[in-house]
Each structure stands twice: as structure tokens, then as C-alpha cells.
ROGUMI-419121 format. One record per atom (N, C-alpha, C): atom name; residue number from 1; residue in three letters; y, x, z. Coordinates in steps of 0.1 Angstrom, whole numbers, plus 5000, padded with zeros to 4 digits. Example, Ala and Ser with C-alpha at 12.3 -4.5 7.8 and 13.67 -1.06 7.14 Angstrom:
% ROGUMI-419121
PT  atome  num  residu    c2    c1    c3
PT      N    1     ALA  4943  5132  5078
PT     CA    1     ALA  4955  5123  5078
PT      C    1     ALA  4967  5132  5078
PT      N    2     SER  4978  5128  5071
PT     CA    2     SER  4989  5137  5071
PT      C    2     SER  5000  5129  5079
***
This chain:
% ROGUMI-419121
PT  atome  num  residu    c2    c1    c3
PT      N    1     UNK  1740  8380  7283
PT     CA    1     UNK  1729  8371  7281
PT      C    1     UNK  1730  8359  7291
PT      N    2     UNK  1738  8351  7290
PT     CA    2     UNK  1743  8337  7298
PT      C    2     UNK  1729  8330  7298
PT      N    3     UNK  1717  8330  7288
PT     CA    3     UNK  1705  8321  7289
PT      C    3     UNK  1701  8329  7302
PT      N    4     UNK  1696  8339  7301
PT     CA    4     UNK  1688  8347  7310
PT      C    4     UNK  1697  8343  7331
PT      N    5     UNK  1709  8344  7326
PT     CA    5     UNK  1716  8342  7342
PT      C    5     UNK  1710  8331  7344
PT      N    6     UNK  1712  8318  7338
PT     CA    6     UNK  1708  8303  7336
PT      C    6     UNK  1697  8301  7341
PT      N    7     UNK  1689  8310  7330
PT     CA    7     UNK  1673  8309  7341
PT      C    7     UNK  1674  8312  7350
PT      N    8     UNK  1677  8326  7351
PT     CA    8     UNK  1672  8329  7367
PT      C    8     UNK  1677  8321  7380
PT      N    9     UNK  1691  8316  7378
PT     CA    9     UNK  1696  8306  7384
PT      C    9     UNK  1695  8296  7386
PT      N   10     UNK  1690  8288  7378
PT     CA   10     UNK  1677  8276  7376
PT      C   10     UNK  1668  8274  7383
PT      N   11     UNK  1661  8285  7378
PT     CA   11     UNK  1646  8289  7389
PT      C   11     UNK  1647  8292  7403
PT      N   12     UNK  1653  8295  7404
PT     CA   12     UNK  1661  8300  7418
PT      C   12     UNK  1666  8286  7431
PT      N   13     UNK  1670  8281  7419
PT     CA   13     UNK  1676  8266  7425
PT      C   13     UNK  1662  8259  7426
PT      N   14     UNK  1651  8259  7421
PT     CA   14     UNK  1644  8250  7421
PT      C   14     UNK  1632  8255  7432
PT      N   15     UNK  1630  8271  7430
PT     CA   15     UNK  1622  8276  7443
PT      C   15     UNK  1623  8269  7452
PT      N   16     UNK  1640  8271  7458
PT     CA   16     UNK  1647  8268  7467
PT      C   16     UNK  1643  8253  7472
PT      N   17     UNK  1643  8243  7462
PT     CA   17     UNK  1640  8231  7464
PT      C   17     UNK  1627  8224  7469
PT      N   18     UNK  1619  8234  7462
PT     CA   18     UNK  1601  8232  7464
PT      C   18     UNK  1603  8241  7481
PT      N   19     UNK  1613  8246  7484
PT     CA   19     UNK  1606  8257  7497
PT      C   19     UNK  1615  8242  7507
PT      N   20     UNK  1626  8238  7506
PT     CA   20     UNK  1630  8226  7514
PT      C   20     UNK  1622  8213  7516
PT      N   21     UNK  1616  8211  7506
PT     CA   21     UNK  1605  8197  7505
PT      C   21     UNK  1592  8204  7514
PT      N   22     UNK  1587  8216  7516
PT     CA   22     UNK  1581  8220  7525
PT      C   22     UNK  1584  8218  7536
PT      N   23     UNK  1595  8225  7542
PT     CA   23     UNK  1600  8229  7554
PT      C   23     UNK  1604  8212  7562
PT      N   24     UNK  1611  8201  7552
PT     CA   24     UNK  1612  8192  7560
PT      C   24     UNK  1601  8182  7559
PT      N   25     UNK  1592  8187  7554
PT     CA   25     UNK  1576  8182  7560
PT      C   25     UNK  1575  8189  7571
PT      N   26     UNK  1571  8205  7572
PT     CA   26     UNK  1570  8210  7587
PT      C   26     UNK  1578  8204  7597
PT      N   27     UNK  1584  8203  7594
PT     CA   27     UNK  1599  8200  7607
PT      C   27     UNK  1596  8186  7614
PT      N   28     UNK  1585  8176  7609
PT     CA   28     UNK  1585  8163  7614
PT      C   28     UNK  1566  8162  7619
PT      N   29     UNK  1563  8172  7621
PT     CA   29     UNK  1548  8174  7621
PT      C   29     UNK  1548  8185  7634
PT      N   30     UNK  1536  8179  7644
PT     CA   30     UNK  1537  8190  7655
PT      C   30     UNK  1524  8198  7651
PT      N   31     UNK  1521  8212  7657
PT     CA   31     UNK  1513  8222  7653
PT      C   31     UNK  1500  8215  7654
PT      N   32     UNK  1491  8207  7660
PT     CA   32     UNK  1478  8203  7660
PT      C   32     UNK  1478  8194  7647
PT      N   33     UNK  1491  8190  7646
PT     CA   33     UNK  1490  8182  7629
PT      C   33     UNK  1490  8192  7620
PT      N   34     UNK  1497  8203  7620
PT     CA   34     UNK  1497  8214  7609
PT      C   34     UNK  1485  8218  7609
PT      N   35     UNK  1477  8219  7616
PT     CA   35     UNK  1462  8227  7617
PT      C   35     UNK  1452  8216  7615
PT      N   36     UNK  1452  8206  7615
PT     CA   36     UNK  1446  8195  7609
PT      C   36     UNK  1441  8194  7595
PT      N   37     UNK  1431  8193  7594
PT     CA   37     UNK  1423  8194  7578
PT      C   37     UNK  1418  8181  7576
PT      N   38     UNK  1424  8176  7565
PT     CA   38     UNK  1424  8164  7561
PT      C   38     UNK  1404  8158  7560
PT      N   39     UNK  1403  8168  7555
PT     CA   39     UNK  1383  8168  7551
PT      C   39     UNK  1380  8175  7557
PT      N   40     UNK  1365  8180  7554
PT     CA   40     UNK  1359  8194  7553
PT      C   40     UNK  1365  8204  7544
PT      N   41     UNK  1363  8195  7532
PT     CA   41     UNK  1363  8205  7519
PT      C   41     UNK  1386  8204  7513
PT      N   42     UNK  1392  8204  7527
PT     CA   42     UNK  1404  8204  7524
PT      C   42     UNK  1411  8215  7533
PT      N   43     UNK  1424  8219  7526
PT     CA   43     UNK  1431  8227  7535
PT      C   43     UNK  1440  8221  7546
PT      N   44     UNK  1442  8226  7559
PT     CA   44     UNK  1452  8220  7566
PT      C   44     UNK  1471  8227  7562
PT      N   45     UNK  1480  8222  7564
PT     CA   45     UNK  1490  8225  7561
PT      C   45     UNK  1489  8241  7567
PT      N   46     UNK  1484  8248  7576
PT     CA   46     UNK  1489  8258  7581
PT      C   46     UNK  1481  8266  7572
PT      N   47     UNK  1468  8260  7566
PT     CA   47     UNK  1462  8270  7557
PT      C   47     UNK  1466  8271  7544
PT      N   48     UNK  1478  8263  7539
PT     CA   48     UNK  1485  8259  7529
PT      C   48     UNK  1491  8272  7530
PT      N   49     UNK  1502  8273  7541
PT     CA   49     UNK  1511  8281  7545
PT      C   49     UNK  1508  8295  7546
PT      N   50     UNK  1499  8300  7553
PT     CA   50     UNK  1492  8312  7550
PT      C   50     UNK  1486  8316  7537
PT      N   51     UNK  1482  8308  7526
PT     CA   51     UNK  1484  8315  7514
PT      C   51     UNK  1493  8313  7510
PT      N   52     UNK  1502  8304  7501
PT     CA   52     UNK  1517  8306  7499
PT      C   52     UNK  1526  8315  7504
PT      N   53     UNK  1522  8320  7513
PT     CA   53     UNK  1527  8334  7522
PT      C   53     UNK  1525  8348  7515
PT      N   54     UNK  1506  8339  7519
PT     CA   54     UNK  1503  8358  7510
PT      C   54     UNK  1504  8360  7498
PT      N   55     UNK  1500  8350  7491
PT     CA   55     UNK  1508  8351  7475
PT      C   55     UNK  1519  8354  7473
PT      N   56     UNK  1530  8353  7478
PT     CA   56     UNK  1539  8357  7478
PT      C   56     UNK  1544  8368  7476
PT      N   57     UNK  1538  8373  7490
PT     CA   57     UNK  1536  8389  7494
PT      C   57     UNK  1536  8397  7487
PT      N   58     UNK  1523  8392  7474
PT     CA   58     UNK  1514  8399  7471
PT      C   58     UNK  1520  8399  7457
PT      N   59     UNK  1524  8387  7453
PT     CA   59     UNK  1530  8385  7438
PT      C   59     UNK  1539  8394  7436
PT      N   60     UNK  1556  8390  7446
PT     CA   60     UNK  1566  8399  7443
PT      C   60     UNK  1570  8409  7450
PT      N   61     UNK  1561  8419  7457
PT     CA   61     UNK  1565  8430  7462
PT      C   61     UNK  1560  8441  7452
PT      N   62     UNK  1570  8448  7447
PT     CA   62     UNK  1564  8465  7440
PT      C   62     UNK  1564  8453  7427
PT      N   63     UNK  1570  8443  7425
PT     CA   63     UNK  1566  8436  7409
PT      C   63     UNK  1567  8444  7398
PT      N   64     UNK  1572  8455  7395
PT     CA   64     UNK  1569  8462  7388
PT      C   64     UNK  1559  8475  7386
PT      N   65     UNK  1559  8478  7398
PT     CA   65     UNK  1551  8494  7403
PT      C   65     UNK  1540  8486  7404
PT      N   66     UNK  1533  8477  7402
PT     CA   66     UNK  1518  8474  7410
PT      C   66     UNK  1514  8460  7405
PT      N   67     UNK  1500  8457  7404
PT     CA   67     UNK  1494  8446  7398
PT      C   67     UNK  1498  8437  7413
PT      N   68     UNK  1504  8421  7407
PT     CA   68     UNK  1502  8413  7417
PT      C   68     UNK  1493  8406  7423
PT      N   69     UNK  1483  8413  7426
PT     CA   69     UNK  1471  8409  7432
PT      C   69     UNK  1468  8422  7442
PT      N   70     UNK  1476  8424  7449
PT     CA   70     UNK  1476  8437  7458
PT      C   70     UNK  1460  8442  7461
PT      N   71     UNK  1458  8453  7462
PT     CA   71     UNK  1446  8454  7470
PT      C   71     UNK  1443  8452  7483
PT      N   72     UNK  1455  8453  7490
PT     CA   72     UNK  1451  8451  7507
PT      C   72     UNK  1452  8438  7509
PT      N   73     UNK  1457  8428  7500
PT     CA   73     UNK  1456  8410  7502
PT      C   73     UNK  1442  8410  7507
PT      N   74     UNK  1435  8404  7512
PT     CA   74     UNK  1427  8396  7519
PT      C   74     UNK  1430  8381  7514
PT      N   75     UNK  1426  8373  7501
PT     CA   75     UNK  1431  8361  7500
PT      C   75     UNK  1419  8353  7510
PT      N   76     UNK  1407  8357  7510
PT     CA   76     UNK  1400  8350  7515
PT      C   76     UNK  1406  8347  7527
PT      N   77     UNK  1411  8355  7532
PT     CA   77     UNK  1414  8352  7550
PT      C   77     UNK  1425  8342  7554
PT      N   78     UNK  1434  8344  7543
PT     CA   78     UNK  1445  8330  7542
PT      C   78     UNK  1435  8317  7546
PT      N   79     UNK  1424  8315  7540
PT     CA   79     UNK  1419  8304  7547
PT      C   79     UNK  1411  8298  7555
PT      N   80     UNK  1414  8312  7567
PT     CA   80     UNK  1405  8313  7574
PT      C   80     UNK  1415  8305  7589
PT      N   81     UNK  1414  8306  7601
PT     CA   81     UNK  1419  8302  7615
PT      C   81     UNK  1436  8296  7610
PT      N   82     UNK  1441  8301  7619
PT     CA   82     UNK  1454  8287  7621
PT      C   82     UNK  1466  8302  7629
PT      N   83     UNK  1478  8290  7637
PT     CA   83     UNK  1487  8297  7641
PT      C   83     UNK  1486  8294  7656
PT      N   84     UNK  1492  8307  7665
PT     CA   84     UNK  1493  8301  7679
PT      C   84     UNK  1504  8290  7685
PT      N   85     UNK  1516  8292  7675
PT     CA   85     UNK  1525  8283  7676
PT      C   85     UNK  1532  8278  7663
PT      N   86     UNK  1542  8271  7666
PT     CA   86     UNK  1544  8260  7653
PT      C   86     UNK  1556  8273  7647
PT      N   87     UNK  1560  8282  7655
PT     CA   87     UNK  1569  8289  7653
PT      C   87     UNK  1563  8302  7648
PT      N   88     UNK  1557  8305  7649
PT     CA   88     UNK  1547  8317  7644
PT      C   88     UNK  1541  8310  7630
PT      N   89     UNK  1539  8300  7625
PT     CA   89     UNK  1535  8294  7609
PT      C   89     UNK  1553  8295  7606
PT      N   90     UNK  1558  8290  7610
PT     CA   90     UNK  1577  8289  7603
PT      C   90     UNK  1576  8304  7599
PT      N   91     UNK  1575  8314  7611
PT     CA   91     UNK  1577  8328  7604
PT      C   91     UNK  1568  8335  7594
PT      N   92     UNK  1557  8329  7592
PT     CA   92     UNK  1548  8332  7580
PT      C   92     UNK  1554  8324  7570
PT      N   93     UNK  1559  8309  7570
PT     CA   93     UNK  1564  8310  7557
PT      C   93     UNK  1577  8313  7553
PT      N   94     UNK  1586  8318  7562
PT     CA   94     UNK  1599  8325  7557
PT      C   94     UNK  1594  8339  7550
PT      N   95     UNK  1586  8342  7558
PT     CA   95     UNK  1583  8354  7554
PT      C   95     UNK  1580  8357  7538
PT      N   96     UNK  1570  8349  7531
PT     CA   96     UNK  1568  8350  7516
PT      C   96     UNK  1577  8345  7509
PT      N   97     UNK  1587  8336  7519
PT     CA   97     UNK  1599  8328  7509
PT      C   97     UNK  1608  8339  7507
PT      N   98     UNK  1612  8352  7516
PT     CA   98     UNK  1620  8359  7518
PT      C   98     UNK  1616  8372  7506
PT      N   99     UNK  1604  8374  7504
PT     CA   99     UNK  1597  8384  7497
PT      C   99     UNK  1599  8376  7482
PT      N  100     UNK  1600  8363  7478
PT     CA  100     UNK  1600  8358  7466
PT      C  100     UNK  1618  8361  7465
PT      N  101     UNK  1625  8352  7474
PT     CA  101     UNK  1639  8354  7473
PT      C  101     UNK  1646  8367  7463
PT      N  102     UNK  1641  8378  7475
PT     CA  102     UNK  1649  8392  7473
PT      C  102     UNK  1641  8396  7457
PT      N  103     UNK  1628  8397  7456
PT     CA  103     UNK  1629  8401  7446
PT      C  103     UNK  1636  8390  7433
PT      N  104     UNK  1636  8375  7426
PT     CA  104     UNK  1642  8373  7420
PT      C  104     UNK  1655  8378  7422
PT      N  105     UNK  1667  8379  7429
PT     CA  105     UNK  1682  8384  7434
PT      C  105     UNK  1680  8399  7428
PT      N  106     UNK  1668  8405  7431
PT     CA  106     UNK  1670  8416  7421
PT      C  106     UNK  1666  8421  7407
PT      N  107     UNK  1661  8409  7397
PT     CA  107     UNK  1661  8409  7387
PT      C  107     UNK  1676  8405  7374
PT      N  108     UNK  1677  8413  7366
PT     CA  108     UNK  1681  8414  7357
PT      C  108     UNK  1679  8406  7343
PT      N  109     UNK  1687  8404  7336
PT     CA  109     UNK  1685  8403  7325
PT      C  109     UNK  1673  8403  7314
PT      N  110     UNK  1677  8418  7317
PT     CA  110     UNK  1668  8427  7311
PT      C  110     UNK  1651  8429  7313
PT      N  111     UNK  1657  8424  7324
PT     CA  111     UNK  1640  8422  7334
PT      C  111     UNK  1631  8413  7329
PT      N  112     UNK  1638  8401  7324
PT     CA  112     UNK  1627  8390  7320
PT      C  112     UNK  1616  8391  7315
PT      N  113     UNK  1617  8399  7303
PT     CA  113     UNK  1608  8401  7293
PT      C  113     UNK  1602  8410  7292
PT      N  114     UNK  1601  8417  7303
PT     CA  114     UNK  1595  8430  7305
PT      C  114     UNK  1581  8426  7312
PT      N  115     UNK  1571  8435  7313
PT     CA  115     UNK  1557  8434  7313
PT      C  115     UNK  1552  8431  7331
PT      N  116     UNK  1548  8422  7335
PT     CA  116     UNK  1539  8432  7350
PT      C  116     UNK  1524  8422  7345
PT      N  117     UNK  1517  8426  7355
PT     CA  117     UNK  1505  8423  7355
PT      C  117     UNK  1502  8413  7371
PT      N  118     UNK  1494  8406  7366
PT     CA  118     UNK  1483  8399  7377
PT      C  118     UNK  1470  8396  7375
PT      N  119     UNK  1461  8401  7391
PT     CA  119     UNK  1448  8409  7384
PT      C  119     UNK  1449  8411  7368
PT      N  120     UNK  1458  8418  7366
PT     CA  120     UNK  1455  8428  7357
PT      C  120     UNK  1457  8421  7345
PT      N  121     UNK  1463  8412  7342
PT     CA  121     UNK  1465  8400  7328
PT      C  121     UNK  1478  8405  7326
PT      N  122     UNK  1483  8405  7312
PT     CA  122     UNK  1495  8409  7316
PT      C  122     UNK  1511  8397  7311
PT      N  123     UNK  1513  8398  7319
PT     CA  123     UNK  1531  8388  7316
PT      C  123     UNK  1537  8389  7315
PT      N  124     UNK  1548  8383  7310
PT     CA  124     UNK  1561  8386  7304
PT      C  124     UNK  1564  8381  7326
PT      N  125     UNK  1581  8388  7330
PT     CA  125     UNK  1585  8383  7341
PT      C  125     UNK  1589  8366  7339
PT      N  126     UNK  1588  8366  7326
PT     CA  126     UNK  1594  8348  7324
PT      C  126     UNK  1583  8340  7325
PT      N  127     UNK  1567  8345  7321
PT     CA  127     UNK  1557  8339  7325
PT      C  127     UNK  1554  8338  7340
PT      N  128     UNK  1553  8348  7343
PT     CA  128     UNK  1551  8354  7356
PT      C  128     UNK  1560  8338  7369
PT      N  129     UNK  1573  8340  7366
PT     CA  129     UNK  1577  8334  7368
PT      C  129     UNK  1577  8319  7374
PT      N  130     UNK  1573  8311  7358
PT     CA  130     UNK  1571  8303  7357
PT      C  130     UNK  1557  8297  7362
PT      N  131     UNK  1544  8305  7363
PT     CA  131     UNK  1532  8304  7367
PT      C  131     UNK  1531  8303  7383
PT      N  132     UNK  1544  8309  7390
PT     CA  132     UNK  1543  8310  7403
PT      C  132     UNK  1550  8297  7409
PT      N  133     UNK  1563  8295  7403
PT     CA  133     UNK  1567  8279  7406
PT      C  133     UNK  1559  8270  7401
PT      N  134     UNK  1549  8266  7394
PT     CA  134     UNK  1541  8259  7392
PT      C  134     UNK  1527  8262  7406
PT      N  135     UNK  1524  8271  7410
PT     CA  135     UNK  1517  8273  7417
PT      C  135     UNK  1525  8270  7433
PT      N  136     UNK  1533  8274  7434
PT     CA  136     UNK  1540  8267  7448
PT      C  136     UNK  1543  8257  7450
PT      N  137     UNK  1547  8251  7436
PT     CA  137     UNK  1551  8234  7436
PT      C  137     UNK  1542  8225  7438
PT      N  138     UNK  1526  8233  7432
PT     CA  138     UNK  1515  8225  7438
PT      C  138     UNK  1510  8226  7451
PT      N  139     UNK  1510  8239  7458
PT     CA  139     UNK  1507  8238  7469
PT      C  139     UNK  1515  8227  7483
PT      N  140     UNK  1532  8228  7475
PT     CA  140     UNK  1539  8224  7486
PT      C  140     UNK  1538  8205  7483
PT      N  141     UNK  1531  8205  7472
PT     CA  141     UNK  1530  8188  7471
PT      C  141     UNK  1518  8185  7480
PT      N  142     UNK  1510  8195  7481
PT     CA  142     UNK  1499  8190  7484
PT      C  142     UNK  1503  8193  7501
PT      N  143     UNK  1515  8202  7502
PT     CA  143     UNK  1515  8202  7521
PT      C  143     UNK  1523  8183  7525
PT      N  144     UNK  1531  8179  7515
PT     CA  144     UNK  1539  8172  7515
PT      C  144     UNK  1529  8156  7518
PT      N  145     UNK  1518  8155  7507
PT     CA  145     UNK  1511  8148  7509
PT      C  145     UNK  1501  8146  7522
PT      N  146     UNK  1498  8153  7524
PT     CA  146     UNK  1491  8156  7535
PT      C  146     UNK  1499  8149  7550
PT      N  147     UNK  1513  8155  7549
PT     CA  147     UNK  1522  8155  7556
PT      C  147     UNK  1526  8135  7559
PT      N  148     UNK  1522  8132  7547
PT     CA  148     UNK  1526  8124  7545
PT      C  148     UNK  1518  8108  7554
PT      N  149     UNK  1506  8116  7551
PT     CA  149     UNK  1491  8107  7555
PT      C  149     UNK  1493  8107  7572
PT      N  150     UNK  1498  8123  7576
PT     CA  150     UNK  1496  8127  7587
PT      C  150     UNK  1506  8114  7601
PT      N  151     UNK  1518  8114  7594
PT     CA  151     UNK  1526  8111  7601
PT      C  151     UNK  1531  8092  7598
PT      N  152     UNK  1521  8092  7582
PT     CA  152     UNK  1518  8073  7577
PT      C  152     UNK  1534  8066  7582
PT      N  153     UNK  1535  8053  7594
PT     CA  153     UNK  1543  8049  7598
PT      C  153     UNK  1559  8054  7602
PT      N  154     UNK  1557  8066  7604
PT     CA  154     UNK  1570  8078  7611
PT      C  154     UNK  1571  8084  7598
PT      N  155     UNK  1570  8083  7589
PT     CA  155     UNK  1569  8094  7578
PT      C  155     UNK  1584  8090  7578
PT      N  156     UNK  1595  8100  7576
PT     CA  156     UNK  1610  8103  7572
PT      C  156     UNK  1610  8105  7557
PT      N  157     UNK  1609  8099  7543
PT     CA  157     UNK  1613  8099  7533
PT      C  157     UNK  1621  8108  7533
PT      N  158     UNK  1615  8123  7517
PT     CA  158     UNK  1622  8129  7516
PT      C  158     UNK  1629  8129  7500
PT      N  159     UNK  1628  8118  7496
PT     CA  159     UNK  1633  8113  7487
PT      C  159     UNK  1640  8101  7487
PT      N  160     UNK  1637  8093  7478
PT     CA  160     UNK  1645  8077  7477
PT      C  160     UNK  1636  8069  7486
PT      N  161     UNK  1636  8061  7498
PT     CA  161     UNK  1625  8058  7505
PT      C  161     UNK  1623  8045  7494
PT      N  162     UNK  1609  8038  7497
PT     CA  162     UNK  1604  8030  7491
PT      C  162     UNK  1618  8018  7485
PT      N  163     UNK  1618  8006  7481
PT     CA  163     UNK  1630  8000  7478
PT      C  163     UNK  1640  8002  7482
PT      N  164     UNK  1645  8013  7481
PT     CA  164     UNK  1659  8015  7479
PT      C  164     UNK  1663  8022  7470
PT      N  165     UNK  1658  8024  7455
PT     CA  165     UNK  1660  8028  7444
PT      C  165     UNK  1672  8024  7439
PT      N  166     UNK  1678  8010  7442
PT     CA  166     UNK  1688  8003  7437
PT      C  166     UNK  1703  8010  7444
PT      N  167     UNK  1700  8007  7455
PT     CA  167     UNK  1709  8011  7464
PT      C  167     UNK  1710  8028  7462
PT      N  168     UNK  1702  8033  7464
PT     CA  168     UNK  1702  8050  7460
PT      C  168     UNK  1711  8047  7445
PT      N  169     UNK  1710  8047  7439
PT     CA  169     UNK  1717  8052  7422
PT      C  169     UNK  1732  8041  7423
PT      N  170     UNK  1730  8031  7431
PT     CA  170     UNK  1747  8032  7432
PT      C  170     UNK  1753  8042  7437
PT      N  171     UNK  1749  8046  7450
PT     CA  171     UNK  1757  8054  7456
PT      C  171     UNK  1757  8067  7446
PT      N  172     UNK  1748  8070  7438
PT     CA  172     UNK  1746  8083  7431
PT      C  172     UNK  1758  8083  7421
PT      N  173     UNK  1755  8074  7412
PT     CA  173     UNK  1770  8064  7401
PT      C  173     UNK  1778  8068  7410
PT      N  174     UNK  1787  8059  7422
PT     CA  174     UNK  1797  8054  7425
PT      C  174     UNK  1805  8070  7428
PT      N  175     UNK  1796  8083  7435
PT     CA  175     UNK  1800  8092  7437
PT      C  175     UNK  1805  8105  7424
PT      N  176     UNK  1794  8100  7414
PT     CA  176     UNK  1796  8111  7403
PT      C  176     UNK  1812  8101  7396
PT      N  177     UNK  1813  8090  7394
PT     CA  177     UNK  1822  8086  7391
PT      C  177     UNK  1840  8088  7401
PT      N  178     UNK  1837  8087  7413
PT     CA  178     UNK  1849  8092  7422
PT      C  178     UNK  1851  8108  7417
PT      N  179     UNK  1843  8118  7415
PT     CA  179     UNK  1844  8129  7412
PT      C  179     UNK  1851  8131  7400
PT      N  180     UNK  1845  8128  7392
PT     CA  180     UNK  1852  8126  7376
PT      C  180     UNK  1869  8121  7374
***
């Protein structure tokens, strides 16, 4: 089943990419900016990080033995306090990246279309799936923007920086063409 590898491969690659657009937000942001709440009624990046963590956790551990909405999660508490250090949030979010990792690496084929649950709704693993990169991609836009406000003038573009779209896609052209 070459579709099924595809996907999972796919998805895989793009986790991957939603969890780097995070990390080099963290990486240019010191801990009192991570812990910084944009409003009242906003989360700071570290309370970002702490649920994306626990969701995590919570989604793909036992993904087959157990509803992904664990009982011992505490979501409430994800948005509660902060980190002691900037290095103690890095290891909360390896940590749910590591728990998402290993379980896709150990799905199958066969696996896709097979059933689990969250609170108790039930999914195909292709839904499942896809409802969670959608759910991380929005949190990590929202660490990115944040990220973005935080650091305004210093901000390190993690894309094409503002006018140089031109310049970006030659070099993109000039290199897919040397390859070919």
C-alpha cells in the first residue's frame, strides 16, 4: 500500500515542520518573553507549550488501548503557571514531540483505518491524524505570531523575509534547475 507509506510520510514531514517553525521561534525569545501573555484573555507561548505537550501526551500514548483524552490529563492545568527555565519549556516540548514521533514510526499500513477514540468520538487513525496537525499547526502559528510581536524589529524571518520574494524563487529556480 505505497498511498498509506506516502501518507504517513507526508504527515510525518510536515509535523516535523510545524514542530521547527516552533522551536526557531523559541530559540530567538528569552524565558520572560516566553511567559509573557500577549492580553488577559491570551495565552503566553509557554502556556502554548504546555498544552501542545499535554495533548500530545495524551493523544498518542496507548493510541490504541485507551481514549485520547487520558484520564489523568489535567488540561486545565496546561494553562495554569509557566517554566523555571527556558530549558525546562524546551524539555516539555520535546517531550510531546517525542510521544507524537514514536507513535506515528510505529504505525502501519494497516493501522490507518483502524478505529481509536477521543473523548470517546470515534476515528478513523487518518482522521485522528489529521485533526491533530491541524490542531498543532494552529497552536504553533499562534506561538509564532506572538513570537513575532514579541521580538517586532529583531524578528529573524522564518520564511521569505518581507521583499525578497524575487530574489528567494530565483535562487529556488536557479537551484532546482542546476539539479536537473
Amino acid at each position: 500500500m505505497e498511498w498509506a507509506q506516502e501518507f504517513l510520510s507526508c504527515t510525518t514531514d510536515k509535523f516535523f515542520d510545524v514542530k521547527k517553525l516552533g522551536e526557531k521561534t523559541i530559540e530567538q525569545l528569552s524565558l520572560e518573553q516566553l511567559q509573557q501573555a500577549p492580553s488577559s484573555e491570551s495565552n503566553s507561548i509557554a502556556i502554548i507549550v504546555k498544552h501542545l505537550s499535554g495533548n500530545m501526551v495524551a493523544r498518542w500514548t496507548d493510541l490504541f488501548g485507551s481514549d485520547g483524552e487520558k484520564p489523568g490529563r489535567n488540561r486545565d492545568q496546561e494553562f495554569e503557571g509557566g517554566f523555571a527555565t527556558k530549558e525546562d519549556l524546551i524539555a516539555c516540548w520535546e517531550t510531546g514531540w517525542q510521544v507524537l514521533f514514536a507513535a506515528l514510526a510505529a504505525l502501519s499500513h494497516d493501522d490507518l483505518m483502524k478505529t481509536v477514540t477521543i473523548r470517546n468520538e470515534p476515528h478513523s487513525v487518518m482522521k485522528a491524524i489529521q485533526r491533530q496537525l491541524s490542531h498543532y499547526s494552529y497552536h504553533v502559528g499562534q506561538i509564532v505570531y506572538i513570537g513575532k510581536q514579541l521580538q517586532n524589529e529583531h524578528w529573524v524571518s522564518l520564511s521569505i523575509p518581507r521583499g525578497r520574494s524575487v530574489e528567494y524563487n530565483q535562487e529556488v529556480f536557479r537551484r532546482h534547475s542546476s539539479e536537473g
